[in-house]
Residue frames relative to the residue before (quaternion, step in Angstrom):
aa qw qx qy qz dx dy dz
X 1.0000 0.0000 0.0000 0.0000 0.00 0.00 0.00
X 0.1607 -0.7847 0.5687 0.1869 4.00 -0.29 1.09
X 0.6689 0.5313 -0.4596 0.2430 3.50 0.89 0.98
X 0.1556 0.8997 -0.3293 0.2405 2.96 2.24 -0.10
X 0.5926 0.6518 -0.3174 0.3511 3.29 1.28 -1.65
X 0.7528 0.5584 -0.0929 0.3360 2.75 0.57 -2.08
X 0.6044 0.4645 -0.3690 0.5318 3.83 0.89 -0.89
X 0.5538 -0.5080 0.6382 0.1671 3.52 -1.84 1.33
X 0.4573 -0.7311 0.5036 0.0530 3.56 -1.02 0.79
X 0.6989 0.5181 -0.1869 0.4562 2.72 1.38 -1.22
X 0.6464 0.4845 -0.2553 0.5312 3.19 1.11 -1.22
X 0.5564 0.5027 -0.4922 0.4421 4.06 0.72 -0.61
X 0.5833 0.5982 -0.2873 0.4683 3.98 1.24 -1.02
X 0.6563 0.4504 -0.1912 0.5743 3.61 0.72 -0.80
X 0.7466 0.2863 -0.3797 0.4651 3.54 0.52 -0.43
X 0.3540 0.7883 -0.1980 0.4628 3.49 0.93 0.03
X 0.7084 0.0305 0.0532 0.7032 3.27 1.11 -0.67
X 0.3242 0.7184 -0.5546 0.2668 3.74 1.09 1.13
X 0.5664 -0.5918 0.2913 0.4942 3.42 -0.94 0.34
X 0.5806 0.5501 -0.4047 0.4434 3.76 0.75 -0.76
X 0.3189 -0.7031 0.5820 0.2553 3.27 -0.96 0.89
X 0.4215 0.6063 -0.4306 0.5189 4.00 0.89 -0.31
X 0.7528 0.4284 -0.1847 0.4643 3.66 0.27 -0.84
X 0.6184 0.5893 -0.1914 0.4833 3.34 0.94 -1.13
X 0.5640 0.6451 -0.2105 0.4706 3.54 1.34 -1.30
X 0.8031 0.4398 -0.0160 0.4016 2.82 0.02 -2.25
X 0.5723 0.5475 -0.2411 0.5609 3.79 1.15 -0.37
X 0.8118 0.3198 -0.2638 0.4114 3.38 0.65 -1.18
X 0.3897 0.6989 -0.4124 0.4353 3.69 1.79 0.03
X 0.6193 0.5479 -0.3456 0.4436 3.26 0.80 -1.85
X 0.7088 0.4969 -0.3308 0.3758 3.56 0.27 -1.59
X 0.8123 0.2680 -0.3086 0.4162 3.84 0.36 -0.78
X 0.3960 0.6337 -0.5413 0.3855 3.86 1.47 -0.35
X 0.9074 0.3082 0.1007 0.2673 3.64 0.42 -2.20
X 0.8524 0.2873 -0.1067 0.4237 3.13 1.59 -0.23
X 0.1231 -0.9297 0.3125 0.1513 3.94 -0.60 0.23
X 0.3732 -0.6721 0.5269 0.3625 3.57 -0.15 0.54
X 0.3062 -0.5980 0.6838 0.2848 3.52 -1.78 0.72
X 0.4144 -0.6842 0.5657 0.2004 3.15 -1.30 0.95
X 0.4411 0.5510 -0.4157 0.5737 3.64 0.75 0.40
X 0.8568 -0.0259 0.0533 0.5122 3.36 -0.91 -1.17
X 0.6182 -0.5831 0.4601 0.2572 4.39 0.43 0.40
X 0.2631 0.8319 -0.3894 0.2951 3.64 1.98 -0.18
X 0.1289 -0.7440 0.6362 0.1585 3.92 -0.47 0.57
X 0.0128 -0.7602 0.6404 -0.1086 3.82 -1.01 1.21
X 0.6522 -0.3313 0.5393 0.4172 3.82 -1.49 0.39
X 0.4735 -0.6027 0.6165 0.1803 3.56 -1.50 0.27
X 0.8497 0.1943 -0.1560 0.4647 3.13 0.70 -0.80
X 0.3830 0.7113 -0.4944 0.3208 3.65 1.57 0.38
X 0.6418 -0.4332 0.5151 0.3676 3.64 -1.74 0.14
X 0.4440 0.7417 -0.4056 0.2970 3.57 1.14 -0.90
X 0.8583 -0.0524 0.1900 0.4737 3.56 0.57 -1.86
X 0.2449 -0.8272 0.5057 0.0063 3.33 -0.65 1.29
X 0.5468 -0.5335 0.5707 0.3011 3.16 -1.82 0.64
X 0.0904 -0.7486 0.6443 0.1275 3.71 -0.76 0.89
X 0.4282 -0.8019 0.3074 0.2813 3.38 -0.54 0.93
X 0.6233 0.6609 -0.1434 0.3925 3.04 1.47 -1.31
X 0.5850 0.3184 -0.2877 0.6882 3.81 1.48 -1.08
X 0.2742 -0.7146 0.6110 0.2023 3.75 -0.08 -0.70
X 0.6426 0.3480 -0.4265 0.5330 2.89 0.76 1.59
X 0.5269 -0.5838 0.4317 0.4418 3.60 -1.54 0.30
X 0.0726 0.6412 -0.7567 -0.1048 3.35 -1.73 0.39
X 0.3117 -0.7927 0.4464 0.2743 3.19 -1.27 0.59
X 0.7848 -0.2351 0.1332 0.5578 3.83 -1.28 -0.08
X 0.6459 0.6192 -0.3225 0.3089 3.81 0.51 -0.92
X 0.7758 0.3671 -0.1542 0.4895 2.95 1.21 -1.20
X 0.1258 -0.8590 0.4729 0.1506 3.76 -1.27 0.25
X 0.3905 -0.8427 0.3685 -0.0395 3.03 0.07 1.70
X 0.5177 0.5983 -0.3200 0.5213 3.45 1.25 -0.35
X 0.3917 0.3871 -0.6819 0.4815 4.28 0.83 0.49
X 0.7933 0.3841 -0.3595 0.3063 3.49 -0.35 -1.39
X 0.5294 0.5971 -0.5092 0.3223 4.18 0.44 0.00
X 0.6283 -0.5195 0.4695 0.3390 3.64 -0.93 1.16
X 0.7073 0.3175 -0.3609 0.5184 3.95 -0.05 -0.73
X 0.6095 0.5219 -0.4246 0.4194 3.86 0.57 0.05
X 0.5661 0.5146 -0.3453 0.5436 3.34 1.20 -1.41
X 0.8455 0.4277 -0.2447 0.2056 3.06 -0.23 -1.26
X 0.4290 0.5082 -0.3411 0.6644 3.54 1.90 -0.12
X 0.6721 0.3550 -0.4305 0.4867 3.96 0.05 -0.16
X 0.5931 0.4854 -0.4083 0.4958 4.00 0.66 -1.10
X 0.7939 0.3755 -0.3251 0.3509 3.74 0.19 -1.19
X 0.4033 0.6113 -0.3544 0.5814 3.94 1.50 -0.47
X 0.9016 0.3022 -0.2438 0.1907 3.67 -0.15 -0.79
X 0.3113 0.7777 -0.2528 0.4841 2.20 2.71 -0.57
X 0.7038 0.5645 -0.1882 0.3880 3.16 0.64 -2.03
X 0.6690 0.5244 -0.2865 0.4421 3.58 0.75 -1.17
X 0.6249 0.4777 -0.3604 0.5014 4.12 1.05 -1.14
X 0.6157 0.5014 -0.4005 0.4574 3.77 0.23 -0.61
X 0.7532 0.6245 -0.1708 0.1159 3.06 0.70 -0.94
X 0.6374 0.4336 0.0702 0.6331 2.63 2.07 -2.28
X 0.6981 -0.5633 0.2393 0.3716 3.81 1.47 0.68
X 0.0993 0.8163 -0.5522 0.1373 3.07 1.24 1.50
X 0.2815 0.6169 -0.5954 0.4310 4.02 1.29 0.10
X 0.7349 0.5303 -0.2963 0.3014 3.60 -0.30 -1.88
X 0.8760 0.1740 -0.3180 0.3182 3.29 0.93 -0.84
X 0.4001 0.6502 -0.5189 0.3846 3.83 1.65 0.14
X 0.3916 0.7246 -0.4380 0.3604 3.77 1.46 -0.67
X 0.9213 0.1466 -0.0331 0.3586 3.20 0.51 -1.84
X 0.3033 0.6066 -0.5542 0.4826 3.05 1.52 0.52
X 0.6557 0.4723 -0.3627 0.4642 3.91 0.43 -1.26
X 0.8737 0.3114 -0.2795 0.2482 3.70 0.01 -0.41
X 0.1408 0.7710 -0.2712 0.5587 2.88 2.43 0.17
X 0.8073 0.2823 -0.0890 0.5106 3.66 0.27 -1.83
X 0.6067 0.4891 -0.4230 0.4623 3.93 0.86 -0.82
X 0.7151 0.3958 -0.4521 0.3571 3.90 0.54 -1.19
X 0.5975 0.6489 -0.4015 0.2462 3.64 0.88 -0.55
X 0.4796 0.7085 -0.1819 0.4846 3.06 1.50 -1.53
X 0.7879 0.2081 -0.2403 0.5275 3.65 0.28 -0.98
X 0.6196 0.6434 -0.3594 0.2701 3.75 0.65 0.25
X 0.6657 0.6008 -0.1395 0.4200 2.20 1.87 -1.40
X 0.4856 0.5522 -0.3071 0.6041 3.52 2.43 -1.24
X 0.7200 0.2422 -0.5060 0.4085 3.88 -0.25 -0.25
X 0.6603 0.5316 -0.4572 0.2693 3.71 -0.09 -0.56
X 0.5471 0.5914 -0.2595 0.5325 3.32 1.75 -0.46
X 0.5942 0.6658 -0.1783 0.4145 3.25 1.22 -1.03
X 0.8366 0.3336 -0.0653 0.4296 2.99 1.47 -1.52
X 0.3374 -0.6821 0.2697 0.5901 3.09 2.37 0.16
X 0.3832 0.7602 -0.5239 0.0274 3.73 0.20 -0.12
């Protein structure tokens, strides 16, 4: 619809919660026929404008402002392997070291209190 532009949002919101339920109806149609919330920032935009796009991957609209590509699995999974990359690096030895004696002092606590029947 190349008048979408032209219609006030705000007022399509306001009718929306009019008392006439007919009105109320016929408003909330317009709103899902012609319009879309970004799922990012809550931004109301034309449906069929350049403004805001169907991302396929979230399944939802976001528009140009926003960047939706942190929350996409091949992102995650480039930050997990990066931080990964960074623990190996900065002396993940040092800490399996103290993770292992962590688990050995327990172990022998765990054999004397047994020892001592506790």
């Amino acid at each position: 619809n190349p008048y979408a532009k032209l219609l006030s949002t705000n007022k399509l919101e306001e009718l929306e919660h009019h008392k006439s339920n007919a009105i109320a109806k016929r408003a909330t149609r317009i709103w899902k026929q012609h319009f879309v919330l970004c799922a990012i920032c809550n931004a109301s935009y034309p449906k069929h404008s350049d403004e805001a796009s169907f991302c396929v991957e979230c399944k939802c609209h976001v528009c140009d402002k926003c960047n939706c590509s942190i929350f996409h699995l091949d992102y995650q999974q480039e930050l997990w392997d990066l931080t990964l990359d960074k623990d190996k690096r900065s002396g993940g030895k040092k800490n399996n070291k103290k993770v292992r004696s962590n688990s050995s002092n327990t172990n022998t606590n765990n054999n004397k209190e047994k020892e001592e029947g506790v």
